[in-house]
Structures are given as C-alpha cells and as structure tokens.
C-alpha positions as CSV (number, residue, x, y, z in Angstrom):
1,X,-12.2,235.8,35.6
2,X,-8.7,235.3,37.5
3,X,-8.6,238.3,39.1
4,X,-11.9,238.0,40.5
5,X,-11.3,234.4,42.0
6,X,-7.7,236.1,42.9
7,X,-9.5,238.6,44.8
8,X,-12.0,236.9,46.1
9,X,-9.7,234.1,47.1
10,X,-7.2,237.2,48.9
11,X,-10.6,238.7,50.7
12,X,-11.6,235.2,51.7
13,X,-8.0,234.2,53.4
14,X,-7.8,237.9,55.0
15,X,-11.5,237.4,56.4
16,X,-10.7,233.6,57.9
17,X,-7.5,234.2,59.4
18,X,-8.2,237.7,61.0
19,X,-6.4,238.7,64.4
20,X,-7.7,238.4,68.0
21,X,-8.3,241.9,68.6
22,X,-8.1,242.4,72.1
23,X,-5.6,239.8,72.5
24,X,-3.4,240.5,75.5
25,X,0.9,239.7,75.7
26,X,3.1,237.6,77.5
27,X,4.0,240.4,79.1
28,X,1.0,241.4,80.4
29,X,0.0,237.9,81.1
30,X,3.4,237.8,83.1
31,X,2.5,241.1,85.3
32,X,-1.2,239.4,85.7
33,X,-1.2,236.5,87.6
34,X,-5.0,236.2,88.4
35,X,-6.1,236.6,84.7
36,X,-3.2,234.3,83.2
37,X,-4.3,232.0,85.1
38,X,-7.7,232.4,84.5
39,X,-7.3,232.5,81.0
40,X,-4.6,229.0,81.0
41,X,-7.7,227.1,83.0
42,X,-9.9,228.3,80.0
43,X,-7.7,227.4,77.3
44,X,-6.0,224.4,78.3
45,X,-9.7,222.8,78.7
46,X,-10.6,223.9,75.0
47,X,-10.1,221.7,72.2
48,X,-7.4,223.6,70.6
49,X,-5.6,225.2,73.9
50,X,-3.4,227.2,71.4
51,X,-5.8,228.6,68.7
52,X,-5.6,231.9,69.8
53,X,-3.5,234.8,70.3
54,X,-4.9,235.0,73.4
55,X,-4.6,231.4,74.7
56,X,-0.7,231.3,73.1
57,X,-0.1,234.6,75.2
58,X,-1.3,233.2,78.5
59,X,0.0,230.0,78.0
60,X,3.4,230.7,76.9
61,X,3.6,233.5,80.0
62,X,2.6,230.5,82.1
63,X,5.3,228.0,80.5
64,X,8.1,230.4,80.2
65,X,7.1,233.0,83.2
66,X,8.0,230.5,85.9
67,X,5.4,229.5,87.3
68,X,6.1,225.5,86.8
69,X,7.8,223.4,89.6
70,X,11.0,222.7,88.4
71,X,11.8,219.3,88.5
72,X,14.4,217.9,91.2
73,X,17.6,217.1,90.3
74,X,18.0,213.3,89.5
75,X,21.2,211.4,90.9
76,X,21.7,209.2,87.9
C-alpha cells in the first residue's frame, strides 16, 4: 500500500511540475529583440509574469540584457 501511494505520489509530482517544452533562453531572447519583447508584454500582463520557463527567459533577458534606462546619477 506505500509503494503504491509512493508511486503514485512520484507520477503525480513528475506530471504537475513537467517542463515548458519549447521554452526558449536568455540567450536567444537576448539575440531576439522583437519576440522578447513580445513575449515580456505577454507575460508581465499575466497573473503570474514568472510561471514559466518561457516568461523567466524573456524576462530576465529583458532585465539583465540591457534594455532598461539606467537611472541618472543622483548628486546627493
């Protein structure tokens, strides 16, 4: 009786958390300018902007690609 809820707990976890087949990198998001920011419109409107591969990819390419104003110095 424990293995099976074992294993059917195992198949269950395996099955829910999957991967985003398909899902596209940083780097490609970096090299990609139209999609990235395609796909960073998309995701930031969703209700979880990172609950993908996908969305983290293109969002993180976004954040950490450059494409941000830096902010002006401040004369403190």
């Amino acid at each position: 009786m424990k293995k099976g809820l074992l294993s059917l707990g195992l198949a269950a976890t395996v099955l829910l958390t999957g991967c985003d087949e398909g899902a596209q990198s940083q780097e490609w998001y970096k090299a990609h300018d139209k999609e990235r920011i395609a796909k960073y419109d998309e995701c930031t409107k969703a209700s979880d902007p990172r609950g993908t591969e996908d969305c983290r990819n293109a969002i993180d390419a976004t954040v950490h690609g450059g494409s941000f104003t830096k902010s002006p110095n401040k004369g403190w």
